[in-house]
TORVEX-702893 format. One record per atom (N, C-alpha, C): residue in three letters; atom name; z, y, x. Coordinates in Angstrom, 1 decimal, decimal comma. Layout:
<r resn="ALA" name="CA" c3="Z" c2="Y" c1="X"/>
...
//
This chain:
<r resn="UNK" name="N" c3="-9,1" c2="-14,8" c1="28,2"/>
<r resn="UNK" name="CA" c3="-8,8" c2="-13,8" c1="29,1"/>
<r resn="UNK" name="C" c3="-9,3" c2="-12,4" c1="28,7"/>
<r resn="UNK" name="N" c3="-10,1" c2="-12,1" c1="27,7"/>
<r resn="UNK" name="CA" c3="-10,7" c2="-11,1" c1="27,1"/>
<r resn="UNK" name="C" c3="-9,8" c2="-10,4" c1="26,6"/>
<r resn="UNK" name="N" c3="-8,9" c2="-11,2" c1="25,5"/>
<r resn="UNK" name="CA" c3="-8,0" c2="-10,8" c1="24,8"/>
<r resn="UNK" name="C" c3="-6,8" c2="-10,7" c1="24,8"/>
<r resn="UNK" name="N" c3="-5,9" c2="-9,5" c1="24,4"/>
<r resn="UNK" name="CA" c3="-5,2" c2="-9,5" c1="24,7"/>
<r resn="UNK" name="C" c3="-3,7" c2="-10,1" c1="24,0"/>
<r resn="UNK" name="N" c3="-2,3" c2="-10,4" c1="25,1"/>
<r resn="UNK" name="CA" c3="-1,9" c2="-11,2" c1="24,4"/>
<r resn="UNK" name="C" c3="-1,2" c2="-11,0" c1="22,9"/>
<r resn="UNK" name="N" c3="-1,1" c2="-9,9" c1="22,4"/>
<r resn="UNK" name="CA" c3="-0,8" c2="-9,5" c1="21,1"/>
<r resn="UNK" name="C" c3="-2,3" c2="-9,9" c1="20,1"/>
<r resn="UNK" name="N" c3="-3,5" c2="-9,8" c1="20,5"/>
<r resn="UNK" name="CA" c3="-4,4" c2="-10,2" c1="19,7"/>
<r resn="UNK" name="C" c3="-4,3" c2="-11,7" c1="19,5"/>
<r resn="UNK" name="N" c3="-4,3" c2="-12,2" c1="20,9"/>
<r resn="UNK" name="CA" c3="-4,3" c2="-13,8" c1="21,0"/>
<r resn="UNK" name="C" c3="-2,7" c2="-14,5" c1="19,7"/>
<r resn="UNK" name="N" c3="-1,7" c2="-14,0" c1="19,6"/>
<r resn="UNK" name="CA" c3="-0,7" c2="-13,8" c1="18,8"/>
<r resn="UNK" name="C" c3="-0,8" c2="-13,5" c1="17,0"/>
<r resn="UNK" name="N" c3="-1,9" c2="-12,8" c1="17,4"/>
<r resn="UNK" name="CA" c3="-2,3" c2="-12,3" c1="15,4"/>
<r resn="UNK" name="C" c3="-3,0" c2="-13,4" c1="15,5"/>
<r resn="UNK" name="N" c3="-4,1" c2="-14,1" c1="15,7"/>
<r resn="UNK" name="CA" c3="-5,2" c2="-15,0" c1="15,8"/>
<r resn="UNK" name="C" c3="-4,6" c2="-16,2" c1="15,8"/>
<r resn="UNK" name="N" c3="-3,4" c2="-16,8" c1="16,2"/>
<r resn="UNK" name="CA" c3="-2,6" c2="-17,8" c1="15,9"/>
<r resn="UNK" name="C" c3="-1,8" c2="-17,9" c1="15,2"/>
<r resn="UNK" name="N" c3="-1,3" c2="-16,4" c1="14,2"/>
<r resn="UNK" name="CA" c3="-0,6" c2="-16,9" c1="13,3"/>
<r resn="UNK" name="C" c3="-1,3" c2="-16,5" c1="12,1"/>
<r resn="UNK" name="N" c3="-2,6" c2="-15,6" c1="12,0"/>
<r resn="UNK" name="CA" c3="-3,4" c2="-16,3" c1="10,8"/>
<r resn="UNK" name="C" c3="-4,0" c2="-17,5" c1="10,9"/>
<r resn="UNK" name="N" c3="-4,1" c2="-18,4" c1="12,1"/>
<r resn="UNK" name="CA" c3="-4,2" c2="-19,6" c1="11,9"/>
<r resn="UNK" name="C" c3="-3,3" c2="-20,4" c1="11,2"/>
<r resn="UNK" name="N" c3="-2,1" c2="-20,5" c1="11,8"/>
<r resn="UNK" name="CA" c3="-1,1" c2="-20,8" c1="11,0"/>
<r resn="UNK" name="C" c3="-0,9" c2="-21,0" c1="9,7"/>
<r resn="UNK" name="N" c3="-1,2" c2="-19,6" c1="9,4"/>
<r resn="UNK" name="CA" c3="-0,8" c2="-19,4" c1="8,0"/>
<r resn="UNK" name="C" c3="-2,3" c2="-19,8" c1="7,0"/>
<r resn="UNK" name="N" c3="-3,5" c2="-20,0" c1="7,6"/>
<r resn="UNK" name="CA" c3="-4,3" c2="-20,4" c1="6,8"/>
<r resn="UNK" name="C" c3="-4,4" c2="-22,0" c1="6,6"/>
<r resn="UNK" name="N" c3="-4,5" c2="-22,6" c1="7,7"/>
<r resn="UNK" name="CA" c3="-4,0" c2="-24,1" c1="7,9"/>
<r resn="UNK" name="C" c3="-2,9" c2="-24,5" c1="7,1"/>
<r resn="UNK" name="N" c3="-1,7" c2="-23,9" c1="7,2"/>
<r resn="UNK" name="CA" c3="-0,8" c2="-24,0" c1="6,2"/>
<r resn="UNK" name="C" c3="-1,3" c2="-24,0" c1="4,7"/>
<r resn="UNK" name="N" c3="-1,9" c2="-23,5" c1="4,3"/>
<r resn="UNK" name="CA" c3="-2,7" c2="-23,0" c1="2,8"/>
<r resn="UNK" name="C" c3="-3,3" c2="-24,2" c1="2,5"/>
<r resn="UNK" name="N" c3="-4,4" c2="-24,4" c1="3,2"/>
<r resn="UNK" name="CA" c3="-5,1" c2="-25,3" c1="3,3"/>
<r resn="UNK" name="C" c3="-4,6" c2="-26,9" c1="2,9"/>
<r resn="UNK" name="N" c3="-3,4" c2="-27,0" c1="3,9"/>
<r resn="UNK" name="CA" c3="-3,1" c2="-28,4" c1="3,8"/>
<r resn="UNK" name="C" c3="-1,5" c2="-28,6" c1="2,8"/>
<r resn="UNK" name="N" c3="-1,0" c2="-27,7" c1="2,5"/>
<r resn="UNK" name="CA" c3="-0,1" c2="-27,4" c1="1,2"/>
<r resn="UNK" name="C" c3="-0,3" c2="-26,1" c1="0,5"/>
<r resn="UNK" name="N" c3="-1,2" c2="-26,2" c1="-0,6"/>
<r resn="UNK" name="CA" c3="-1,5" c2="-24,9" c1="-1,5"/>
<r resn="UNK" name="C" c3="-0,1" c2="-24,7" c1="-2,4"/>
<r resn="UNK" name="N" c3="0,2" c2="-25,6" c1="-3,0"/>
<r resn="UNK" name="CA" c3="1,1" c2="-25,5" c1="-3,7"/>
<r resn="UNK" name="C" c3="2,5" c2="-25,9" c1="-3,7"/>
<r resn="UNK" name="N" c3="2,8" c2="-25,9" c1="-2,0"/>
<r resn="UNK" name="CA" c3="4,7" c2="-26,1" c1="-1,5"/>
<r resn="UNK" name="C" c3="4,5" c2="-26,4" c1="0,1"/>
<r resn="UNK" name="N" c3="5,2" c2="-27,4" c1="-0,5"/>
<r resn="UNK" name="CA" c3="4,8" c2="-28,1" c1="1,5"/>
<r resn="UNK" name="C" c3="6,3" c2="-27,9" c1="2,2"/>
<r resn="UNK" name="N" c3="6,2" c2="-27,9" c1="3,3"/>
<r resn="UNK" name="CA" c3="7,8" c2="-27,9" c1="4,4"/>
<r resn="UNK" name="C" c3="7,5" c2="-26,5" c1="4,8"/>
<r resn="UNK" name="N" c3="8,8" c2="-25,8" c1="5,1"/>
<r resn="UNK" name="CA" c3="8,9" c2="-24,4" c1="5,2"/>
<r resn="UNK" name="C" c3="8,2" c2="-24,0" c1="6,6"/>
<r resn="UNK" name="N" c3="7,9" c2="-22,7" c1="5,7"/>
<r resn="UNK" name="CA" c3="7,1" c2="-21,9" c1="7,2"/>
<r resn="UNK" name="C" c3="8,2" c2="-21,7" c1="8,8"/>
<r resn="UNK" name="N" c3="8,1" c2="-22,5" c1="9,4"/>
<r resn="UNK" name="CA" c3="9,0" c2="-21,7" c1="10,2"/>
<r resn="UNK" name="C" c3="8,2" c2="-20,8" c1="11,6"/>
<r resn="UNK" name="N" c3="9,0" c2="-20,1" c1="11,9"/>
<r resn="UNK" name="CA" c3="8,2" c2="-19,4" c1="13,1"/>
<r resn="UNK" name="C" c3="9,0" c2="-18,5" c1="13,8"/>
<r resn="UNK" name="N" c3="9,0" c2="-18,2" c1="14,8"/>
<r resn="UNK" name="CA" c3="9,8" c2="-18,0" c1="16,5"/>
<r resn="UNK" name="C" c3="9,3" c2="-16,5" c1="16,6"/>
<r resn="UNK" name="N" c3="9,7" c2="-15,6" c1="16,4"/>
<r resn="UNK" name="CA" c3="9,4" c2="-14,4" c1="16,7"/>
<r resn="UNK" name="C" c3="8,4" c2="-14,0" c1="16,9"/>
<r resn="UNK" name="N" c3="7,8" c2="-13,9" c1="15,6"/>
<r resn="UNK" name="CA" c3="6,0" c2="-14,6" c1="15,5"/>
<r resn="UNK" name="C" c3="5,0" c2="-12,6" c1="15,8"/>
<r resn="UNK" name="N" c3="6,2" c2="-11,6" c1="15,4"/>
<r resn="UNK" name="CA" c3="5,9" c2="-10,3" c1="15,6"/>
<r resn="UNK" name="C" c3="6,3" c2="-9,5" c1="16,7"/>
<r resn="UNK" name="N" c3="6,3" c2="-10,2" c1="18,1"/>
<r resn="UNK" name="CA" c3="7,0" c2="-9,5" c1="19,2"/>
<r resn="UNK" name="C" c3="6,0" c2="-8,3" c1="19,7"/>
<r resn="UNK" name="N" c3="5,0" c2="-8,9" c1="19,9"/>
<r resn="UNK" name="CA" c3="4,2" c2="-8,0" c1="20,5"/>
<r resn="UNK" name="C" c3="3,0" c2="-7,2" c1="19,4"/>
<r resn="UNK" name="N" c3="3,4" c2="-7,4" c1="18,2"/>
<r resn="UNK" name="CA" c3="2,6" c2="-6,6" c1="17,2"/>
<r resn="UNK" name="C" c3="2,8" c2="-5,2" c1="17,2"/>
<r resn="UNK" name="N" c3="1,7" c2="-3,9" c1="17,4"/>
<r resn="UNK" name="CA" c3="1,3" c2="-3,0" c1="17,2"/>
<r resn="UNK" name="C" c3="2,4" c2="-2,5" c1="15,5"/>
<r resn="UNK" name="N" c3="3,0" c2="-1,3" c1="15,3"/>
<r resn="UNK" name="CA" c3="4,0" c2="-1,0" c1="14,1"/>
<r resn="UNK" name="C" c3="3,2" c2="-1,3" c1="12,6"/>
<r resn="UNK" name="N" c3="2,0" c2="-1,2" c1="13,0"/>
<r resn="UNK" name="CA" c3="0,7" c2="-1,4" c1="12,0"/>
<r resn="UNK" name="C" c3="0,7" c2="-2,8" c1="11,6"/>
<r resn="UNK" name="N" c3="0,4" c2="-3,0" c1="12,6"/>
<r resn="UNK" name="CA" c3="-0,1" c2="-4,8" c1="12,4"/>
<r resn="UNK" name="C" c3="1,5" c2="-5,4" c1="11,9"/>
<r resn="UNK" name="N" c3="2,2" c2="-4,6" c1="12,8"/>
<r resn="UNK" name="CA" c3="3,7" c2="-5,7" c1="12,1"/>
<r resn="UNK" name="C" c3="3,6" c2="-5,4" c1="10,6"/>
<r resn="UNK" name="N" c3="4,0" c2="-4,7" c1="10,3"/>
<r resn="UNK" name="CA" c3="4,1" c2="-3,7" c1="9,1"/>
<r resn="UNK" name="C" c3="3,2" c2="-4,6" c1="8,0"/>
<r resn="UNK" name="N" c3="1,9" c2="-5,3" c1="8,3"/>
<r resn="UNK" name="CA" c3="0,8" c2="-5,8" c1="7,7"/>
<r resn="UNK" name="C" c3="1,2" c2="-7,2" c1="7,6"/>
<r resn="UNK" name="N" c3="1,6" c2="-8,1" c1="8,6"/>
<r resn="UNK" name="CA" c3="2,6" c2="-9,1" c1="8,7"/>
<r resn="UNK" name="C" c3="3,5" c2="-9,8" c1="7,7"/>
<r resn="UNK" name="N" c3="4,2" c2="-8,3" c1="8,1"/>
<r resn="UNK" name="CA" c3="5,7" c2="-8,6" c1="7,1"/>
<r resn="UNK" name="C" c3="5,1" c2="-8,6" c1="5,6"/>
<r resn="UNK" name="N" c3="4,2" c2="-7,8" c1="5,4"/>
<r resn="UNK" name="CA" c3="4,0" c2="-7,3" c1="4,2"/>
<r resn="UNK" name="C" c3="3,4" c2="-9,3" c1="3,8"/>
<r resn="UNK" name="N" c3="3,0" c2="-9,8" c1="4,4"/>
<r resn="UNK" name="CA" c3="1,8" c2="-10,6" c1="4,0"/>
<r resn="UNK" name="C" c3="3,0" c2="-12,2" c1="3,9"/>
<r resn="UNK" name="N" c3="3,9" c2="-12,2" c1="5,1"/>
<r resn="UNK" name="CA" c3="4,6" c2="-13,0" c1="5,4"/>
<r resn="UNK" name="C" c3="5,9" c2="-13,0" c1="3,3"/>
<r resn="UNK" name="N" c3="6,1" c2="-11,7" c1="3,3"/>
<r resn="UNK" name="CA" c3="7,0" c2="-11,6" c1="2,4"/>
<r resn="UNK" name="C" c3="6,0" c2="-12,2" c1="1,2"/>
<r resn="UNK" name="N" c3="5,0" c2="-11,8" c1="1,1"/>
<r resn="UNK" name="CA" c3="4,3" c2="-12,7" c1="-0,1"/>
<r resn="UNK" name="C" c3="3,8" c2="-13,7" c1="-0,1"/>
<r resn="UNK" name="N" c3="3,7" c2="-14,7" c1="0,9"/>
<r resn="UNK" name="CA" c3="4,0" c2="-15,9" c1="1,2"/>
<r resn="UNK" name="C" c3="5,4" c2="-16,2" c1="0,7"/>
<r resn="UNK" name="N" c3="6,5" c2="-15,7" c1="0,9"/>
<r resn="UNK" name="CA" c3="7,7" c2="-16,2" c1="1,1"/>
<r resn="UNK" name="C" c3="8,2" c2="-16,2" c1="-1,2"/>
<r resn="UNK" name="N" c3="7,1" c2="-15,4" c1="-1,3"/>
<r resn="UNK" name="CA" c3="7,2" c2="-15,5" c1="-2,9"/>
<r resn="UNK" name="C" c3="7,0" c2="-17,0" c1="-3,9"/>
<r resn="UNK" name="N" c3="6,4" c2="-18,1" c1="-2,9"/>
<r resn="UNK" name="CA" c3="6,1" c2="-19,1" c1="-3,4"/>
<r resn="UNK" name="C" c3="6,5" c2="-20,1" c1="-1,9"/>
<r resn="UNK" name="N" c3="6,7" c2="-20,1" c1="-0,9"/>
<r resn="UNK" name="CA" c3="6,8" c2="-21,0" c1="0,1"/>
<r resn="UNK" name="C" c3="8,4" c2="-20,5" c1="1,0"/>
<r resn="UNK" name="N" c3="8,6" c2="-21,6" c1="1,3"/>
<r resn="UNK" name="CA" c3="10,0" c2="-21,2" c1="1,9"/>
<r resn="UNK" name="C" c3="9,5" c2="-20,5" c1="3,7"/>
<r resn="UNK" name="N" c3="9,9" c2="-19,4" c1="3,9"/>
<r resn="UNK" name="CA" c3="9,6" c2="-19,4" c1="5,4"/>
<r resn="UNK" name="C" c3="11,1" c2="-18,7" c1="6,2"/>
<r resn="UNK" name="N" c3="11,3" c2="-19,6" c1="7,3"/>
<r resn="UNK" name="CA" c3="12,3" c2="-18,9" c1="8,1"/>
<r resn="UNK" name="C" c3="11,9" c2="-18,8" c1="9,3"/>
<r resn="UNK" name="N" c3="12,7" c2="-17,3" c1="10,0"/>
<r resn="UNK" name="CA" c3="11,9" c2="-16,9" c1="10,8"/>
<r resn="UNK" name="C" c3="13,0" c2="-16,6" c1="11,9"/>
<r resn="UNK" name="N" c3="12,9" c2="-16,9" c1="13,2"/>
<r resn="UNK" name="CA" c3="14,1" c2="-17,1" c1="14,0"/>
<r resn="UNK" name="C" c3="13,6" c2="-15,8" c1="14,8"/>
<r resn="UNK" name="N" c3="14,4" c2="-14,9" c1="14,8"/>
<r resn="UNK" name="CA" c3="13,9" c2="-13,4" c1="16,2"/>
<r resn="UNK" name="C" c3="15,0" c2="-12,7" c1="16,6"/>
<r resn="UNK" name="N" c3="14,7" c2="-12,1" c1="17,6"/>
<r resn="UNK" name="CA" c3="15,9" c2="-11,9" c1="18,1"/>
<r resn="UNK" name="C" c3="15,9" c2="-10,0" c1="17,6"/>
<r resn="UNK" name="N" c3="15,2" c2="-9,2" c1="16,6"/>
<r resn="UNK" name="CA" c3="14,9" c2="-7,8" c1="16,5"/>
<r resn="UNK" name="C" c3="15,3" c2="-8,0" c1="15,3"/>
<r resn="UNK" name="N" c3="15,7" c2="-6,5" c1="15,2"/>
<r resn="UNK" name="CA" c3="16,1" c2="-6,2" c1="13,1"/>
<r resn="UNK" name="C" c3="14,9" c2="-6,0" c1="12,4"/>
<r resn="UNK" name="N" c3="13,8" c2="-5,9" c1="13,1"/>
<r resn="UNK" name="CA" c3="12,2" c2="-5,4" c1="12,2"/>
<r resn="UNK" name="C" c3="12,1" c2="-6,6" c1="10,5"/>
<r resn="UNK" name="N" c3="13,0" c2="-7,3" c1="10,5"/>
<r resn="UNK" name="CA" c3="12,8" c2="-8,5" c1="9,4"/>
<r resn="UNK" name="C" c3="13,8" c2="-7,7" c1="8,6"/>
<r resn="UNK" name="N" c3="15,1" c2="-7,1" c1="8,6"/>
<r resn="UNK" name="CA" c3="16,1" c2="-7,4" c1="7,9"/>
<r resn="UNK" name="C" c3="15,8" c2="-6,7" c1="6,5"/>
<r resn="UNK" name="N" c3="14,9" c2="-5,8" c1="6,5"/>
<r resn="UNK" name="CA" c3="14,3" c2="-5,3" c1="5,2"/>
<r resn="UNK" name="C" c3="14,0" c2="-6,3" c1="4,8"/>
<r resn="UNK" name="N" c3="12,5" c2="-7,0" c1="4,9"/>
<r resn="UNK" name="CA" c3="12,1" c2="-8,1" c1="3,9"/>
<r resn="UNK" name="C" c3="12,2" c2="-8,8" c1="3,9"/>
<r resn="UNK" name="N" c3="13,9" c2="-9,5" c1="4,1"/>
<r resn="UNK" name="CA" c3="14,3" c2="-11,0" c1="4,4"/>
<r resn="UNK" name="C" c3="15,3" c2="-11,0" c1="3,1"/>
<r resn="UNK" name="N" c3="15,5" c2="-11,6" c1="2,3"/>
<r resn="UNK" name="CA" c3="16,1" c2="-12,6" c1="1,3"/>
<r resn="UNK" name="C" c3="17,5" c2="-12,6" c1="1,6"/>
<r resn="UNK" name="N" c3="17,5" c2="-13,1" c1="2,5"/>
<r resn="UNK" name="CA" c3="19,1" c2="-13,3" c1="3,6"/>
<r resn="UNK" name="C" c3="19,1" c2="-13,4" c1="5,2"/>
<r resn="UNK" name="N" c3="19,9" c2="-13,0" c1="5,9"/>
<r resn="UNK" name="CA" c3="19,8" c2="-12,9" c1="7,6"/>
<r resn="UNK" name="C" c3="20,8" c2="-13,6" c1="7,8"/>
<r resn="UNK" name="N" c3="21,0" c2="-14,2" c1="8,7"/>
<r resn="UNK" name="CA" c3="21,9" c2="-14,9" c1="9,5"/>
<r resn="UNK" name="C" c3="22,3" c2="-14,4" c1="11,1"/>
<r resn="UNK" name="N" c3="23,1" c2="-14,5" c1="11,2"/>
<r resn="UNK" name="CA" c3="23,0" c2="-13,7" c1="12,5"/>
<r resn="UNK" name="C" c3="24,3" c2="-14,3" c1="13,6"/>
<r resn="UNK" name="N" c3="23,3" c2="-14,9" c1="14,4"/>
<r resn="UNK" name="CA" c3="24,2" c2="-15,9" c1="15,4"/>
<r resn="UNK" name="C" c3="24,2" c2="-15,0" c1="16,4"/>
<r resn="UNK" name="N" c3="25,5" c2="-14,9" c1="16,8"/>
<r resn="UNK" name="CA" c3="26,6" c2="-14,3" c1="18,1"/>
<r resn="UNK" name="C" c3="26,8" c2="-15,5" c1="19,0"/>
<r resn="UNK" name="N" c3="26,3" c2="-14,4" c1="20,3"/>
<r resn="UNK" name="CA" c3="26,2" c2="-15,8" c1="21,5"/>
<r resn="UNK" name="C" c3="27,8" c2="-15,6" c1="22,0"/>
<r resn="UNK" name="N" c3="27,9" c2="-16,9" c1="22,2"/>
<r resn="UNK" name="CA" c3="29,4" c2="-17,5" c1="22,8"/>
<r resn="UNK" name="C" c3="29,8" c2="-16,9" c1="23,7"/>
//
């Protein structure tokens, strides 16, 4: 209750991402994650992506969101049109 929910959000996906490390240093099943920067500060996103993309140098990560804030440091986009 202290924190707020964008903090509670960074604090769960450096969890993520260190547990990840931890339990496959060297591959493993891809990162995936659900619009893991919705509520990040332009800073903290920006710090994210930056960290997420160098992850993505050695681990596969796909990242499902519904904002263009990825389409710079993404590899390739996909982009599903609702019916």
């Amino acid at each position: 209750p202290e924190l707020s929910w964008a903090t509670c959000e960074q604090v769960f996906l450096a969890s993520r991402l260190a547990i990840r490390e931890m339990i496959w240093p060297d591959g493993g099943p891809p990162l995936l994650l659900d619009d893991p920067l919705v509520n990040f500060d332009p800073g903290r996103r920006k710090a994210a992506i930056d960290a997420l993309t160098d992850i993505a140098k050695t681990h596969q990560v796909i990242i499902f969101t519904c904002t263009s804030a990825w389409d710079s440091a993404a590899d390739t986009t996909i982009e599903m049109r609702a019916p």
